[in-house]
C-alpha positions as YAML, in Angstrom:
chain: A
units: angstrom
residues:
- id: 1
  name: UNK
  ca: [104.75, 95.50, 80.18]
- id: 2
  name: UNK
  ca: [107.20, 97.91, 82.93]
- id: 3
  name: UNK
  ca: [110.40, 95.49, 83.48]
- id: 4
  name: UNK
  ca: [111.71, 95.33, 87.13]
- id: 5
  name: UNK
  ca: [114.64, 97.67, 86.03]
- id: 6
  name: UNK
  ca: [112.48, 100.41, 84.49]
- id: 7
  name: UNK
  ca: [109.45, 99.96, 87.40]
- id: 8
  name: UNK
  ca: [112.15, 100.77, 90.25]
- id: 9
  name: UNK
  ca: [115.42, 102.99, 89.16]
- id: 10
  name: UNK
  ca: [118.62, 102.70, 91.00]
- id: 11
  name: UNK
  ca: [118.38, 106.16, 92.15]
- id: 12
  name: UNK
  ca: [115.32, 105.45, 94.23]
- id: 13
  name: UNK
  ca: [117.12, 104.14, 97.39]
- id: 14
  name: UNK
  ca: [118.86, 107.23, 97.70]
- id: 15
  name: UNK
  ca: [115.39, 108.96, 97.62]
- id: 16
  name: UNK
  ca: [114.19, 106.88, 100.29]
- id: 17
  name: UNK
  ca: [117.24, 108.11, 102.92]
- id: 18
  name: UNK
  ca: [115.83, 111.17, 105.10]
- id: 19
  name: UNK
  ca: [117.91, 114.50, 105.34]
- id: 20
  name: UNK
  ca: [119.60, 113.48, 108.70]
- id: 21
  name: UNK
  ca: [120.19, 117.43, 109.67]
- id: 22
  name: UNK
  ca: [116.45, 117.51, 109.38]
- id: 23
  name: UNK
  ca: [116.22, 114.94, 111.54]
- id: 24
  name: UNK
  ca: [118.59, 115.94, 113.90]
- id: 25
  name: UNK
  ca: [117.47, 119.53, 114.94]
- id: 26
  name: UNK
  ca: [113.62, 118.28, 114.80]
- id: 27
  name: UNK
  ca: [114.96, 115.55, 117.45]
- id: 28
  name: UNK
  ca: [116.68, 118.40, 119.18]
- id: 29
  name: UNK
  ca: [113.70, 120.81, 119.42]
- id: 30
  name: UNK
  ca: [111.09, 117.99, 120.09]
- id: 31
  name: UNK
  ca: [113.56, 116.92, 122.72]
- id: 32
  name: UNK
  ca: [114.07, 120.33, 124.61]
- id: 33
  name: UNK
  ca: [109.66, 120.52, 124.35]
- id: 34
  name: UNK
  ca: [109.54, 117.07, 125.57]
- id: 35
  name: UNK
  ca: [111.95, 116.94, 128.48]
- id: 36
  name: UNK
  ca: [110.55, 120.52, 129.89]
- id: 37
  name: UNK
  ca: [106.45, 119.40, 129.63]
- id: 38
  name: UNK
  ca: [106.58, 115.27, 130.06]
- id: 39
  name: UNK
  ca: [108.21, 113.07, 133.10]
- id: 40
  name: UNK
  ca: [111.30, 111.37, 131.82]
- id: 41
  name: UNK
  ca: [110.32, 107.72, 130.57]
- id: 42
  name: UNK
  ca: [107.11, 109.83, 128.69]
- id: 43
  name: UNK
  ca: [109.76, 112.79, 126.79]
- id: 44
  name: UNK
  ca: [112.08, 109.41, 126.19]
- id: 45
  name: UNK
  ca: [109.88, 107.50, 124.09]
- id: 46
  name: UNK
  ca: [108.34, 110.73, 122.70]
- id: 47
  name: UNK
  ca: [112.13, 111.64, 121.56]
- id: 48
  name: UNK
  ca: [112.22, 108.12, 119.89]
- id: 49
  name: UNK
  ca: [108.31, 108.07, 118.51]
- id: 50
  name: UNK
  ca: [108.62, 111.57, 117.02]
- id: 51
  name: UNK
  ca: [112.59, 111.02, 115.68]
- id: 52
  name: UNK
  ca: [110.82, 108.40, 113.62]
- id: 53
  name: UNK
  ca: [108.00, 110.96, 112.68]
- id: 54
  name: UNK
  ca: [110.24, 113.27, 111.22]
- id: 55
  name: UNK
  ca: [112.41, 110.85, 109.30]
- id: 56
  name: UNK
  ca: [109.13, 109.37, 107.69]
- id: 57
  name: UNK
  ca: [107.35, 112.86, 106.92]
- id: 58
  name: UNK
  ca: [110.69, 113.71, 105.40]
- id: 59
  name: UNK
  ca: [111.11, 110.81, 103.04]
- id: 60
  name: UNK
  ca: [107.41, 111.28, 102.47]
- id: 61
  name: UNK
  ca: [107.38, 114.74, 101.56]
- id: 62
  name: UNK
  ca: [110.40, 114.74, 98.63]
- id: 63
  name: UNK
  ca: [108.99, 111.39, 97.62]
- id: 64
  name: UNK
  ca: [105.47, 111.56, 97.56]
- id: 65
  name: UNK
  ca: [103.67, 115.08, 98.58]
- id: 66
  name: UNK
  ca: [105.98, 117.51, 96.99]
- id: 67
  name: UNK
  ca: [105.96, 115.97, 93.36]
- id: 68
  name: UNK
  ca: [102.15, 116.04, 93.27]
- id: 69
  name: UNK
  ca: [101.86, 119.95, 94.56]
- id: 70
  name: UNK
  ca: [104.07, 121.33, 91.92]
- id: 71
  name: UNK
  ca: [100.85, 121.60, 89.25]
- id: 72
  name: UNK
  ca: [98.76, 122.85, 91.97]
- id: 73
  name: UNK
  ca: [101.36, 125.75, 92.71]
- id: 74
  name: UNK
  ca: [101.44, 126.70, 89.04]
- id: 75
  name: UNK
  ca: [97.88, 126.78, 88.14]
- id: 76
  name: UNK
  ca: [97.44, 128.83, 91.86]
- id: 77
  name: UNK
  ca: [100.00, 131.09, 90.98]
- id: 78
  name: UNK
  ca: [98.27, 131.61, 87.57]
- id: 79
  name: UNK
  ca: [94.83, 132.07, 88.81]
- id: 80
  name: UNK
  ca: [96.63, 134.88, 91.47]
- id: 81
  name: UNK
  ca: [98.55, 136.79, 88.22]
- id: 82
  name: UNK
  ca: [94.99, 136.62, 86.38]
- id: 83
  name: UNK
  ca: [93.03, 137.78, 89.83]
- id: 84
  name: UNK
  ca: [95.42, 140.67, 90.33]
- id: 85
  name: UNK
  ca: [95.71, 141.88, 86.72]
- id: 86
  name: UNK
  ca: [91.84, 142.23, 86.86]
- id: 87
  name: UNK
  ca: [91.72, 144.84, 89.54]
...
């Protein structure tokens, strides 16, 4: 049986923080789309729904999508080695 200490590490929280100058200049260019297609109270909460966007597909991405892809990318980049050597 996992204890509570070995199921969830210390380090974890700091996992679970989002890179704020991600955040920040996706804000910034969502913001200068928003404001010059949407009437103001629309591009406002559009600012605020897609700040939160970003911060989540950050966090998601380091925590849960990028881990799982790094297998993929090695067995890809083998089939491309064995695909080109055969030409």
């Amino acid at each position: 049986m996992i204890g509570q200490d070995e199921a969830y590490p210390d380090d974890l929280a700091d996992d679970l923080r989002p890179n704020w100058t991600l955040v920040v200049l996706g804000t910034l260019a969502l913001a200068a789309v928003s404001v010059g297609a949407l009437a103001w109270p629309l591009a406002v909460i559009s600012i605020a729904l897609g700040a939160l966007m970003i911060a989540g597909a950050d966090v998601d991405a380091r925590t849960c999508i990028l881990p799982d892809t790094t297998p993929s990318r090695r067995w890809l980049a083998a089939c491309w080695r064995r695909w080109s050597w055969s030409r």
